[in-house]
N, C-alpha and C positions, 0 to 999 in steps of 0.2 A: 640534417646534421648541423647545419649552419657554418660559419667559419670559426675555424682555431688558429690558434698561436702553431708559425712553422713548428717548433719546439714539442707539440703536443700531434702534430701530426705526423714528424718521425717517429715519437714513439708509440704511436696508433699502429704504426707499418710495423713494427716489431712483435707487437705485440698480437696482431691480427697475422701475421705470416713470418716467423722469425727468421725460419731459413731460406728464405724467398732472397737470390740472389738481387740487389737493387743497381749497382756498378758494378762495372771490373773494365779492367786495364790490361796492359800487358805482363801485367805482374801479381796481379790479386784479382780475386773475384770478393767483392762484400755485400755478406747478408743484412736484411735488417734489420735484425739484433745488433750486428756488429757494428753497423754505422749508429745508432743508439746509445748502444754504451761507452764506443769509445768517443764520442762527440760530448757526451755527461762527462766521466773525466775532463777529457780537454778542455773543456767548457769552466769547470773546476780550477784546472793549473791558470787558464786565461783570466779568470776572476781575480787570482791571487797576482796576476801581473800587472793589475790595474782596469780591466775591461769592466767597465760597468755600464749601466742601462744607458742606450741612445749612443755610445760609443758608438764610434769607427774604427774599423780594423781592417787594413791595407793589408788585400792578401794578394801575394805575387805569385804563382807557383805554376810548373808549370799543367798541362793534359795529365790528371792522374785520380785515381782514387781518393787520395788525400786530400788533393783539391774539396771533393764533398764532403769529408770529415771536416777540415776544416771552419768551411763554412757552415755545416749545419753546426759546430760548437759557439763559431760564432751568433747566432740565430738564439741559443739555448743560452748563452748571459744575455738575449736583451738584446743585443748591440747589433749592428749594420755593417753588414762586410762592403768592402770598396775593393772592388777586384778591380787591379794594375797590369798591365802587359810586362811579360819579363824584358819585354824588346826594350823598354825604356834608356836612355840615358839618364846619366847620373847629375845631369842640370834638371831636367822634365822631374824627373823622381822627387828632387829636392822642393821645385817646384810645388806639386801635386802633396806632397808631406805639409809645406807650410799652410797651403790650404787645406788642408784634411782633416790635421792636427789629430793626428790618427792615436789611440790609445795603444795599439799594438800595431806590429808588422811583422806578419809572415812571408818568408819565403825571400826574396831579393832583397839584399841589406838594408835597412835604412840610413838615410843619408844623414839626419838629425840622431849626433849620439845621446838625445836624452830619451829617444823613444826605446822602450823597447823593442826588440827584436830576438824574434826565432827561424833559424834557417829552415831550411824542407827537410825532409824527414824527424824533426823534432818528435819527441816522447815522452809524455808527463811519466811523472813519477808513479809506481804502480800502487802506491801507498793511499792515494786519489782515489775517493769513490768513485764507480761508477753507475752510483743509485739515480733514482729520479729526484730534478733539479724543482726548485721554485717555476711558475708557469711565466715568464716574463716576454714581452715582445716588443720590438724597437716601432720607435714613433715611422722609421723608413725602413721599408724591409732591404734595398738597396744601392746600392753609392758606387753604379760604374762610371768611368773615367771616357769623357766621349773621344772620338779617334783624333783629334789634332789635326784631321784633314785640311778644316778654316783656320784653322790658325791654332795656337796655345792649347794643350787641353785643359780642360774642365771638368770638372765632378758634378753628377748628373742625379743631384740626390730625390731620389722614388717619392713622393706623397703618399704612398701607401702605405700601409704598417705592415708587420710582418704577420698577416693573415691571411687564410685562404678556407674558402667554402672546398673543400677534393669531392664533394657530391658534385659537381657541376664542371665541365669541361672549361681551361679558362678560354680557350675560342675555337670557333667550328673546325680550324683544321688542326687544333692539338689537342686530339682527343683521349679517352682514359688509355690506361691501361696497352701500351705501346713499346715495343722494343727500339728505345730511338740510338742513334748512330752519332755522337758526338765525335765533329771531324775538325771544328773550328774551335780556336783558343777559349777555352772556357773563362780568361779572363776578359773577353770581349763581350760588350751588353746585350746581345742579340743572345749569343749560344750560353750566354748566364743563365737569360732569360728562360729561355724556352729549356733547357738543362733541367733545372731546378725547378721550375712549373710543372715538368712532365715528371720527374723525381716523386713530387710530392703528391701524383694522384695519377700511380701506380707506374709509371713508367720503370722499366729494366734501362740503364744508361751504360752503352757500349765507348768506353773513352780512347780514341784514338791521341800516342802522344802528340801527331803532329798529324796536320791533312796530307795526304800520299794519294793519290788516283789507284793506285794496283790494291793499297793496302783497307781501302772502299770498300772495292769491287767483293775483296776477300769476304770481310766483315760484315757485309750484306748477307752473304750468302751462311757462313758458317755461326753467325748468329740471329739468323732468322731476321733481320731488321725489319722494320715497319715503317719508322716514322724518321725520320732524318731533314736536317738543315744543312744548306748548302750554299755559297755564293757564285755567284757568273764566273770567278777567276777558276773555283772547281770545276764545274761544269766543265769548263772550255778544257781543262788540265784532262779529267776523263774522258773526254772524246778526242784526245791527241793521242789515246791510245792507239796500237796497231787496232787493226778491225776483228782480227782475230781472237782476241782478247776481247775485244766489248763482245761478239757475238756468242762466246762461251759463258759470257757472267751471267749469271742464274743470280735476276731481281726477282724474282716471282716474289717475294715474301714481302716488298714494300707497298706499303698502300696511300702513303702520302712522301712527299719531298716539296718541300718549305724552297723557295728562294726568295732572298734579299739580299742587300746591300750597298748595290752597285747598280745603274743600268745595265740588262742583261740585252743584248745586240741582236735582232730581231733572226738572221740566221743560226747564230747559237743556237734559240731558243728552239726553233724548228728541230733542230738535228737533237736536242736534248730530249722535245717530247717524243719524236719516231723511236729516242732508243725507250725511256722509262713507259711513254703511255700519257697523253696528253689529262686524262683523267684523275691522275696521279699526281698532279704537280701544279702544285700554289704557287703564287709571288704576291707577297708582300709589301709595300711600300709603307714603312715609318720611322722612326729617329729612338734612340735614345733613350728623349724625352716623353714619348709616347704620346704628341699634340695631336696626332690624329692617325688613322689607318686606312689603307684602301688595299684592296684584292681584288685578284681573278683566279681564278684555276685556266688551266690549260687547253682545255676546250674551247673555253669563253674567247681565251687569247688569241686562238684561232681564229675569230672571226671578227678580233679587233688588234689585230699582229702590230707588235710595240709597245700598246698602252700597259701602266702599272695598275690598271685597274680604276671599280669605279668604290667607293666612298660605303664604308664598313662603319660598325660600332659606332654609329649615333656622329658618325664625322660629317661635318661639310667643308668644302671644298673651295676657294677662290684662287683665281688666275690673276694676277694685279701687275701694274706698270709701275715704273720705280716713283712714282708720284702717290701712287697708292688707290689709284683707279681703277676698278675691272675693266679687264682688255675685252674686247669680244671674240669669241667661239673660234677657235684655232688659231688665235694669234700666240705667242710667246709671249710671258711672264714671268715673275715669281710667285712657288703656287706658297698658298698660306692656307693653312689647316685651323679648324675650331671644332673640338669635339666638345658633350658634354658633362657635364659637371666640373667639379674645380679641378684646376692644374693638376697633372699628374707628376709635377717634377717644379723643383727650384735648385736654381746651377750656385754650386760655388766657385769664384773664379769666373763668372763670366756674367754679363748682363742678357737677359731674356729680352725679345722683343717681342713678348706678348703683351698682344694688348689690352687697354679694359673690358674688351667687350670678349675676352677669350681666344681674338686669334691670334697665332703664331705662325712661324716658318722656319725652317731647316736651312734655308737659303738657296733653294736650289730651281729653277727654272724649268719650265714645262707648259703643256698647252690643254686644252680641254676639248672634246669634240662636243658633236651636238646629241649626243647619248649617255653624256656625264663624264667617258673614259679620257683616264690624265693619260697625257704622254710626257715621260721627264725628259728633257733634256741634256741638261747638266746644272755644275753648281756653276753657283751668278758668280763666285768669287774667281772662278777658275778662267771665265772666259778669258779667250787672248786675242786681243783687237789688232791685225795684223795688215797695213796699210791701210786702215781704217773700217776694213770688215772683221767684223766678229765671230772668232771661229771657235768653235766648242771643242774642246780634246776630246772626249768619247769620240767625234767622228773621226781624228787621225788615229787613236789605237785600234779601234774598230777594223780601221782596213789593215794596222797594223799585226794585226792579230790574227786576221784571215789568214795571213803568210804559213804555209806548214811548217817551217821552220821555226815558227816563232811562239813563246809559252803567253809573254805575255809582254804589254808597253805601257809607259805613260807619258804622256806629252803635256808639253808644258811650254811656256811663252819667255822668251828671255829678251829684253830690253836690247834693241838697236836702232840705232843714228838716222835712219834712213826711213824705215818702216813701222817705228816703234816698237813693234815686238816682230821678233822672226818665232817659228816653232821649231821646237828640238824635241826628241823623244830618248828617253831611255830605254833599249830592248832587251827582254833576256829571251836570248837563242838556247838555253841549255843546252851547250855547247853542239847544236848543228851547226855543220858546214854550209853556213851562209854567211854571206857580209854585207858591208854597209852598202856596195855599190847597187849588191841584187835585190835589198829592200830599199832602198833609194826608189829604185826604177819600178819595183812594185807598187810603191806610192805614188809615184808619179802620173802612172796609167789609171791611177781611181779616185785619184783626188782633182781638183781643180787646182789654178795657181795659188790661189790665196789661201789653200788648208796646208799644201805641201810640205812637210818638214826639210829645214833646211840642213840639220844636224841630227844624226842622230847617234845614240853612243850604246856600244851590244856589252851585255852583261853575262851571263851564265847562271845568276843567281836569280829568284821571282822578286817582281819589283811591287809586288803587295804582300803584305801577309794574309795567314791563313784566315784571316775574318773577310778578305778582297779588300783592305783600305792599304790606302797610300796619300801622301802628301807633296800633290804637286809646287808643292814653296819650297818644299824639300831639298826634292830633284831638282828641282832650278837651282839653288845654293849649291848642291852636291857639285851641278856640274859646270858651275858657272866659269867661263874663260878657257874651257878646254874643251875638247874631245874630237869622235871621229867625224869627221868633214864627210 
């Protein structure tokens, strides 16, 4: 079959199975037809608003149906949607606009009033064809906004055009024709990703509006799920359930579960495959950018507990010291990825540190065994040097997280006279009855002196979103010069 224009293989899906439910939400179920023809309209009114070939078009919106109308209309003028988080503030937004220089903005207002702008549930005029469009497809098929985690965000614009071969799986664990489980902000670049990849070569896409642990469990079961993405901050959120509750959820219908994001905590992981099926469950490690991929599945991980896997899709792998030397075989480093062929990304708003020979890095720290398996450690940016030892935040939320009490943490290093930095963490307790003294004293028993936090401050709210990212500069700002002792 070769590859087509997105554009031409939503209307393949239409026209090969009209009434084939493709989305639904908590509020619509849409067929193939439907998302066809109202995406040709839309696609229509967007033209007449200015959207033309190679555009960007900033869409904000939140877990919905619409969300993939949307962007396939965007797909069908040509143009490149740049999915934004609705979390943003209205500096970041303004920000992300003057670099984007976006032709359109759907969904969260834009902040330049020369752009235009359509709120969420907009409706072209019915008077708008909804025939078949010109076949056009954008030089990038698309332009996600990476997390802000290192600093500033930037726009992560794809190398690839808006094509796709749907005779061929785009990789071994996201395969045809699958009931996937959208749990994670579909304005986030992973669950874009895999969203719309599985969409277009045949996937049924279940849109949860926000991640819920209960409302999962549900969705699993009463629509058959198969194939679902998840991060470490899920994971951990479902198995906080009562026991009673995990052991009546009927997964029998899923046969893959996708993680990434985050370092996933070697106990976690355990207790995640006893419940799914360790056969069942990929991790993924890669970026945004797409400089490189590594996997394991869950068996594998068993007999190498920790590592993010060994070196996928034509990737190779290097461990290097801040000098740019390879370290040797389980030492710590920064790992830097080179996969093949040309770049699959150039940032607007940020400088790439790839190099000429192809490689690049995410920035983030980890070690290699003598079997190829990386183990990440954290990012380089985050370490917090604390009387002069280096202590990684994964390992204080980690223990912080073991707490039953507690949903989730992140630690972070904040500037003192004496030590250089002390660590402090932010908790959310969802409101259990614990306090600072009995997680105090919890960490105190599994930490050593120098990981210790010396502050910590209990929230009620999760301190990552629904994709698991957070920004520990953040948090540090948030809470700088207060909290609970």
């Amino acid at each position: 079959m070769g590859r087509r224009s997105i554009s031409r293989i939503l209307t393949g899906l239409a026209e090969q199975d009209p009434d084939r439910v493709v989305a639904v939400d908590d509020h619509r179920a849409l067929s193939a037809r439907e998302l066809d023809l109202a995406s040709n309209r839309l696609a229509r009114a967007y033209t007449r608003l200015g959207v033309a070939h190679d555009s960007l078009v900033t869409v904000s919106l939140p877990n919905s149906v619409e969300m993939v109308v949307v962007c396939a209309a965007v797909w069908k003028c040509g143009a490149t949607p740049q999915p934004v988080s609705t979390g943003l503030d209205a500096t970041e937004r303004r920000e992300l606009e003057a670099l984007a220089r976006p032709a359109l903005v759907v969904g969260s207002q834009s902040q330049d009033r020369a752009i235009p702008w359509l709120p969420a549930g907009w409706s072209p005029s019915s008077d708008l064809s909804d025939g078949l469009l010109d076949d056009f497809w954008a030089a990038s098929w698309k332009a996600p906004t990476s997390s802000g985690s290192t600093g500033r965000p930037k726009i992560v614009m794809a190398t690839g055009p808006a094509t796709l071969d749907t005779a061929a799986p785009v990789a071994s664990f996201l395969p045809l024709d699958q009931v996937q489980l959208v749990a994670g902000p579909l304005t986030h670049s992973a669950t874009f990703t895999y969203a719309f990849r599985g969409l277009m070569t045949g996937h049924r896409l279940v849109i949860l509006p926000r991640f819920d642990e209960r409302l999962v469990l549900r969705a699993i079961s009463e629509h058959g799920i198969t194939w679902a993405l998840l991060v470490p901050t899920m994971m951990h959120r479902i198995l906080r359930l009562p026991v009673d509750e995990l052991a009546a959820a009927d997964l029998s219908s899923l046969r893959t579960v996708l993680h990434l994001g985050a370092p996933c905590p070697p106990e976690l992981k355990r207790r995640f495959l006893d419940l799914v099926g360790p056969e069942r469950v990929v991790e993924v490690y890669a970026g945004s950018e797409s400089n490189g991929i590594l996997t394991i599945r869950g068996d594998e991980w068993l007999e190498h507990p920790g590592s993010v896997g060994r070196s996928a899709g034509g990737t190779a792998v290097s461990v290097r010291s801040p000098s740019g030397d390879e370290v040797p075989t389980g030492e710590v480093g920064e790992i830097w990825l080179r996969r093949e062929g040309r770049p699959a990304y150039r940032y607007r708003g940020g400088r790439s540190r790839r190099t000429d020979d192809g490689w690049d890095t995410l920035g983030d720290l980890g070690r290699l065994d003598g079997d190829g398996y990386l183990f990440v450690v954290d990012r380089a940016d985050d370490v917090i040097v604390r009387g002069g030892v280096n202590v990684h935040p994964t390992e204080v939320e980690r223990v912080l997280e073991e707490h039953p009490g507690v949903r989730s943490a992140v630690a972070f290093g904040v500037a003192d006279d004496d030590l250089g930095q002390r660590i402090e963490a932010v908790v959310d307790t969802a409101g259990a009855a614990v306090g600072v003294t009995e997680l105090l004293r919890w960490a105190r028993a599994r930490l050593d002196s120098a990981r210790r936090p010396s502050v910590l401050h209990l929230v009620d709210e999760p301190v990552r979103n629904d994709a698991g990212k957070t920004s520990r500069r953040a948090e540090a700002r948030r809470w700088a010069g207060g909290g609970d002792a």
